[in-house]
N, C-alpha and C positions, 0 to 999 in steps of 0.2 A: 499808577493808581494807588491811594493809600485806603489801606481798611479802614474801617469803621466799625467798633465796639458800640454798641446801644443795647442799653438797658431796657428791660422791656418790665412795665406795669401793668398789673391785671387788673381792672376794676369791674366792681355789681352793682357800678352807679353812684357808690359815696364810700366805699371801700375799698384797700386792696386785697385783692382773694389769690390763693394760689391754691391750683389742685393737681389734678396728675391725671395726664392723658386725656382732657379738654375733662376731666369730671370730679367729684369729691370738692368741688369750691370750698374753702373755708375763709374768715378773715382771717388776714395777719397785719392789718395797721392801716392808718389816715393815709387815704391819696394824695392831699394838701401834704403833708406829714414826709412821706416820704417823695414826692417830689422836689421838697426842700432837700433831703440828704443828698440825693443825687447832682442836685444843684450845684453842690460845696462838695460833690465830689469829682471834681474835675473831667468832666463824661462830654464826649462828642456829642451829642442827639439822645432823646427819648423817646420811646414808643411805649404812646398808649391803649390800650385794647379795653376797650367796657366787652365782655362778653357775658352778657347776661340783657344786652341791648335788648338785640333781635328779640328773644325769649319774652320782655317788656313792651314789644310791637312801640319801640323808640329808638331813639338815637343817644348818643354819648350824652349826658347831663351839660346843658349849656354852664349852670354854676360849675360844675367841675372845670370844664374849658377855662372857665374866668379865673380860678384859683390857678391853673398853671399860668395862664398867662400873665398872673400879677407876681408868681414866685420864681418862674423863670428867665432865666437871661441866654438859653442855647436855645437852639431846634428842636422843635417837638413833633411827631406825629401824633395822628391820633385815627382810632378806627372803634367801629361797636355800631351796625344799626345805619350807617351810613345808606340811605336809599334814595337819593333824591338830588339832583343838583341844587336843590333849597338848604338841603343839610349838609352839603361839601362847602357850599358858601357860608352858613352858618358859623363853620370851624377854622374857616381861613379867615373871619373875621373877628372870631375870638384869638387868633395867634398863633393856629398850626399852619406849619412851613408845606406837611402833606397829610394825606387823607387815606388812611387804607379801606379796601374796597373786599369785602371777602363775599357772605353770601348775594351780595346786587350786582356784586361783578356778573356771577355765573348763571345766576337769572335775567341780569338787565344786562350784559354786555357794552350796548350803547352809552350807558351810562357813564362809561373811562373813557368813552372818547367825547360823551359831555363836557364833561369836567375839565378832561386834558385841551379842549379847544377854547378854554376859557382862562383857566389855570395854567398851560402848560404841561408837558409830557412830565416831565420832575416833581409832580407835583399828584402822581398818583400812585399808588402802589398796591399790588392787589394782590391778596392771599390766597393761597392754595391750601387746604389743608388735607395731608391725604394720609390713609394705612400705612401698612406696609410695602406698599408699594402702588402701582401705577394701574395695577389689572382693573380694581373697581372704578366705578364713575369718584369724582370729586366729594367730598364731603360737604353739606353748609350747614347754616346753624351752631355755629360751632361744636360742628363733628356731629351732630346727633340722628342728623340727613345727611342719607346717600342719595345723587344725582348719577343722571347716565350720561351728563357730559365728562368725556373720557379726558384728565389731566395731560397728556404730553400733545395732546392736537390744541389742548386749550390756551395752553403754554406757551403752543409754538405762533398761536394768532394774537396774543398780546403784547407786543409791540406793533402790530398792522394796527392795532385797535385803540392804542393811543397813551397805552400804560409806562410808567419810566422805570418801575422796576418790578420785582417778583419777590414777596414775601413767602418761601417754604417752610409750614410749618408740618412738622411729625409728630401727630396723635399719639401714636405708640409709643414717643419717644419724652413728652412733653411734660416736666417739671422732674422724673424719676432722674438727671445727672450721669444716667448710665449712658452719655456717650450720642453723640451727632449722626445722622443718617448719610452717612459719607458715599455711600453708593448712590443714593438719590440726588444728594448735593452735584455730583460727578454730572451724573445723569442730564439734569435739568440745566445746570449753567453750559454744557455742550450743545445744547437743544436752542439757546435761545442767546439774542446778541445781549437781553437785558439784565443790566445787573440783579445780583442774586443776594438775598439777604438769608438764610440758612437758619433754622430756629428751632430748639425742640432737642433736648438732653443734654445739652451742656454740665461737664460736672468736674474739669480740670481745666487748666489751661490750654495743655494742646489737644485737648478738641478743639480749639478754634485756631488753633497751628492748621489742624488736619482740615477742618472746614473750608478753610482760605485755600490750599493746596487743592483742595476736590472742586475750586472753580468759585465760592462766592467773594463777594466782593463786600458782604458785612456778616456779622452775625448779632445776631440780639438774643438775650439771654435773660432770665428771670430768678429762677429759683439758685441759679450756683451767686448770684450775688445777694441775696437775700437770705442766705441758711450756710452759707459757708465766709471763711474771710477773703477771700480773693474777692478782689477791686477791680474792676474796668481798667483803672491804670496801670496795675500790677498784669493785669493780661496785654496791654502794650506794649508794656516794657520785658515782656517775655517774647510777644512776638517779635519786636524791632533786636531784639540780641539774635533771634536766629533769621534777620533777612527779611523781615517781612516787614515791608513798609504800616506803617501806620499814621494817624491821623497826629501831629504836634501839640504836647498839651497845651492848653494855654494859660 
């Protein structure tokens, strides 16, 4: 299995925002704008996130979908607001490859195996966003609601349920660089057969040494490529020197 580096974008609909610990959103430049850079910069896959969707009682901006899909030439995810097998199809027709699924997962369940019976298992991917750890229920909204569906029972029923992978994202841990949730990472890819995408404090390169070793199968990352100089491909080419397969540039 070769990892996978994906860059992750933040959008509030026609912006990119970064903040720290799903809060503090600020902008920091063009969605259209910077999905061109990453374009040219020779990256596996994108992941998009509108988090300020749900908040808008909508979905990912269909113009924005258009604008990736007329600047890009890899795979793209995209997620924000997704509720509805109307608006998973919506974004596979605009040109995402997959669809993440965070608060409709955990309220509508059914809806991943919507999706996946139409689309495909590979073609869903559902976020978890949790604390510190696994004690409280699941976070939605991103992060602003606490739920009493318990994260490692939820976890462990999503692949029965039709999902093809596991988005972990760490509130605590999410845009500050101080460093990946490597006990959780551990935790979760033990737990479950589906591959694990790992996300939230990235701020060196091996943290995503150590991420991959504690069991995920990608990591995606935002702010250590956007406020620091290290590259997606420069974290490749660090991993592939010590052993660790990666994805071939192309």
């Amino acid at each position: 299995m070769k990892i996978r580096i994906i860059p992750t974008i933040l959008t509030d609909g026609l912006t990119v925002v970064k903040g720290e610990k799903f809060d503090n959103w600020r902008t920091v430049g063009s969605a259209e704008a910077t999905a061109r850079l990453y374009a040219n910069r020779d990256v596996d896959e994108l992941l998009f996130l509108d988090v300020t969707a749900r908040s808008r009682n909508t979905m990912i901006d269909k113009n924005l979908l258009n604008h990736f899909s007329n600047v890009l030439d890899i795979p793209f995810t995209v997620g924000g607001g997704i509720s509805t097998i109307d608006d998973a199809k919506l974004c596979f027709r605009y040109g995402a490859e997959k669809v993440v699924l965070g608060t409709s997962a955990i309220l509508n369940p059914k809806l991943i195996t919507e999706i996946a019976d139409i689309f495909g298992n590979q073609a869903v991917i559902v976020s978890i966003d949790f604390t510190n750890d696994f004690s409280n229920g699941i976070r939605i909204e991103s992060g602003t609601a606490e739920t009493e569906v318990q994260g490692l029972e939820f976890i462990e029923n999503l692949a029965a349920l039709g999902a093809g992978e596991v988005l972990l994202q760490s509130i605590q841990r999410d845009g500050t660089l101080t460093g990946m949730d490597i006990r959780r990472i551990a935790q979760v890819s033990k737990l479950t057969t589906l591959p694990v995408i790992a996300s939230g404090g990235a701020g060196s390169q091996d943290d995503f040494r150590q991420a991959v070793l504690s069991g995920a199968s990608a990591v995606a990352a935002g702010a250590i490529f956007q406020f620091t100089q290290i590259t997606p491909k420069q974290v490749r080419g660090y991993l592939a020197e010590r052993g660790v397969p990666t994805r071939v540039s192309r």
